[in-house]
SETORKE-296562 format. One line per 4 residues: number of its first residue (from 1); their letters; for each residue x, y, z of C-alpha. Coordinates in pm, 1 decimal, always signed. Each point is the difference from the previous one (the first is absolute). Layout:
N
NUM	a	X,Y,Z; ...
***
This chain:
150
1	xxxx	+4251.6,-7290.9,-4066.2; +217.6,-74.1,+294.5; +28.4,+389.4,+7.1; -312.0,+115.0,+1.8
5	xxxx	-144.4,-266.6,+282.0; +307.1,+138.1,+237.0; -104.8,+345.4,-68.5; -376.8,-91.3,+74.3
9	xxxx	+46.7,-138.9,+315.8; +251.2,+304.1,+48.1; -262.0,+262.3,-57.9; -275.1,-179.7,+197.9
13	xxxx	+252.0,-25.0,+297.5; +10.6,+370.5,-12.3; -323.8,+72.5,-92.1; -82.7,-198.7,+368.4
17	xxxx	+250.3,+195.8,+160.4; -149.2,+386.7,-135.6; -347.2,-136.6,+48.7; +71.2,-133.2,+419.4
21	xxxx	-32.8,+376.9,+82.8; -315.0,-36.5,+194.3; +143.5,-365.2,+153.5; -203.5,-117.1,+307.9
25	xxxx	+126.8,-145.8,+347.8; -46.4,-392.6,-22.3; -298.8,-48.1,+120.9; -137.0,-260.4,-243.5
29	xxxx	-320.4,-209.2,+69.4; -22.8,-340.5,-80.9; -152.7,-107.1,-328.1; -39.6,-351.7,-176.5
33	xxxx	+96.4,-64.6,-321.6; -241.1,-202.5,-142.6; +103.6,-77.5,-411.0; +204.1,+302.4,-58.0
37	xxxx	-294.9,+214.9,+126.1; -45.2,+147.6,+335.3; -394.0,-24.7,-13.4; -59.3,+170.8,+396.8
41	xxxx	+22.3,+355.2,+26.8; +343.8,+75.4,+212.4; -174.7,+231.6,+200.5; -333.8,-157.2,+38.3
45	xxxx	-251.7,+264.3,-149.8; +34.5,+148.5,-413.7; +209.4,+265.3,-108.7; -110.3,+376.7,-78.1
49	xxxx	+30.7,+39.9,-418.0; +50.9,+359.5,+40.7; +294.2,-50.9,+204.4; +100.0,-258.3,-197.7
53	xxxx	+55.8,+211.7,-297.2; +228.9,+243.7,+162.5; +191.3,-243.4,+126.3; +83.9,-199.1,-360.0
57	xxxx	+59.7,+368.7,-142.0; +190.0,+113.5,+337.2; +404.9,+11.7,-71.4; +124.8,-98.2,+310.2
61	xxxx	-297.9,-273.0,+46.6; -127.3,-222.1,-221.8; +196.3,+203.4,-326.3; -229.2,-280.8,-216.7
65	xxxx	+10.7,+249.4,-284.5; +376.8,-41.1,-22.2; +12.5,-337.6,-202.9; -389.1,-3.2,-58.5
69	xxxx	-241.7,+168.3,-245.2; -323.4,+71.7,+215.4; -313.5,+240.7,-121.5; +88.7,+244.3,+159.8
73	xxxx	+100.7,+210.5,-265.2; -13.2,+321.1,+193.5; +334.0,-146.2,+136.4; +346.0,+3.6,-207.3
77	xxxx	+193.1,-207.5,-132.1; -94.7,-376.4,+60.3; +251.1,-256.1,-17.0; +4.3,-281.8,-254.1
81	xxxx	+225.7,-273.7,+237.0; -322.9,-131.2,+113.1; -340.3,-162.2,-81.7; -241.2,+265.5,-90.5
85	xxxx	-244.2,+11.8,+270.0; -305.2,+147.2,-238.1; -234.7,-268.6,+88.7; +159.8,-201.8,+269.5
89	xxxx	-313.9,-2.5,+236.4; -164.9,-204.2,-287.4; +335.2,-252.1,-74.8; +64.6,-86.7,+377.6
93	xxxx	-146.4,-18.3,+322.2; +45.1,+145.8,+332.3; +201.9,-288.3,+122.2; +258.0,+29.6,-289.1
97	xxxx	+23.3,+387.6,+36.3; +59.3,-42.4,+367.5; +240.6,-306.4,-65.6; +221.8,+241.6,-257.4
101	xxxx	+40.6,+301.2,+189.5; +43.4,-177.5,+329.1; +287.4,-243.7,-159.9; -47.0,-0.8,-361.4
105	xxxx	+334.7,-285.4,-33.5; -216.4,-213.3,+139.5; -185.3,-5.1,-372.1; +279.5,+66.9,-178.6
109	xxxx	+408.0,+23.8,+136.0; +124.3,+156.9,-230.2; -209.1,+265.9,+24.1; +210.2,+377.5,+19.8
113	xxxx	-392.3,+133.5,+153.1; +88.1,+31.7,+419.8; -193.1,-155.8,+242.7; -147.3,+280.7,+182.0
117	xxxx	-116.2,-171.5,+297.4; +293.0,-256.8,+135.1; +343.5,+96.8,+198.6; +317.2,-221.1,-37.2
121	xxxx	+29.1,+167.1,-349.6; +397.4,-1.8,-141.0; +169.0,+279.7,-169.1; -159.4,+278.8,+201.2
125	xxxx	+85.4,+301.6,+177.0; +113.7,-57.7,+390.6; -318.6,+252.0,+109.1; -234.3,-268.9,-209.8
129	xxxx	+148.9,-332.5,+137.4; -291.4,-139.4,+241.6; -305.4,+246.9,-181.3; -201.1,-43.0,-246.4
133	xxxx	-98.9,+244.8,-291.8; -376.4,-44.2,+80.2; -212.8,-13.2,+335.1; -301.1,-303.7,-16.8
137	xxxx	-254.6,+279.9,-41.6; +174.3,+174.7,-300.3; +42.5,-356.8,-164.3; -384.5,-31.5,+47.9
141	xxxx	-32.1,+349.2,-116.3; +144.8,-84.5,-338.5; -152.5,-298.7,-23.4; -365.7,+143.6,+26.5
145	xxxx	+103.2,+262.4,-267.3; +171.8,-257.8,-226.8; -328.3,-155.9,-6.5; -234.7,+273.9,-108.8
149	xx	+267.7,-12.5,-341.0; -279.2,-190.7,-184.2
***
């Protein structure tokens, strides 16, 4: 069991590092954590759905289809690591998206899912050290797409 926890967190750490592709200059805004959620947009006005979906199927962006079944099935191969997202926009609110793609360890540390908006990240490629995966806009993308999954 020992095993197979070591080669989780093994995989996740590279899944982070083949998913950084499209890492962003730090240029975080500030959010507040308020009970594990971040309930303020980070940028201030909603995300774009449509844009939102290309970036969770996107390889070198969001890559959500990696560890996560999603209805898209005109997409291949969905990976079975994560929660199945069928449904999500009816199991959790916009602050709880926002809260687990932004720093999802914050919910849950021993999570292998990255956190797609946050720099100071270990175990990553020198050209990632100081970006993030995500820009505030793309997070908000997702987010607004995430929630149409009813």
């Amino acid at each position: 069991m020992k095993h197979a926890k070591l080669m989780t967190a093994a995989f996740g750490l590279a899944l982070a590092g083949t998913i950084a592709t499209g890492a962003q200059a730090a240029e975080l805004v500030n959010y507040k954590i308020v009970d594990e959620t971040i309930p303020q947009s980070l940028t201030g006005k909603p995300g774009d759905a449509a844009k939102g979906k290309k970036i969770v199927i996107h390889r070198k962006k969001g890559n959500c289809l990696a560890c996560h079944v999603m209805p898209i099935p005109e997409q291949q191969f969905h990976g079975l690591t994560g929660t199945d997202l069928n449904g999500v926009g009816s199991r959790l609110d916009e602050a709880t998206l926002r809260m687990r793609l932004v720093d999802p360890k914050v919910i849950n540390d021993g999570t292998m899912m990255p956190s797609f908006y946050k720099t100071g990240q270990h175990r990553v490629l020198k050209k990632f050290i100081g970006k993030t995966i995500l820009n505030a806009q793309e997070v908000e993308d997702i987010v607004a797409y995430l929630m149409t999954l009813k």
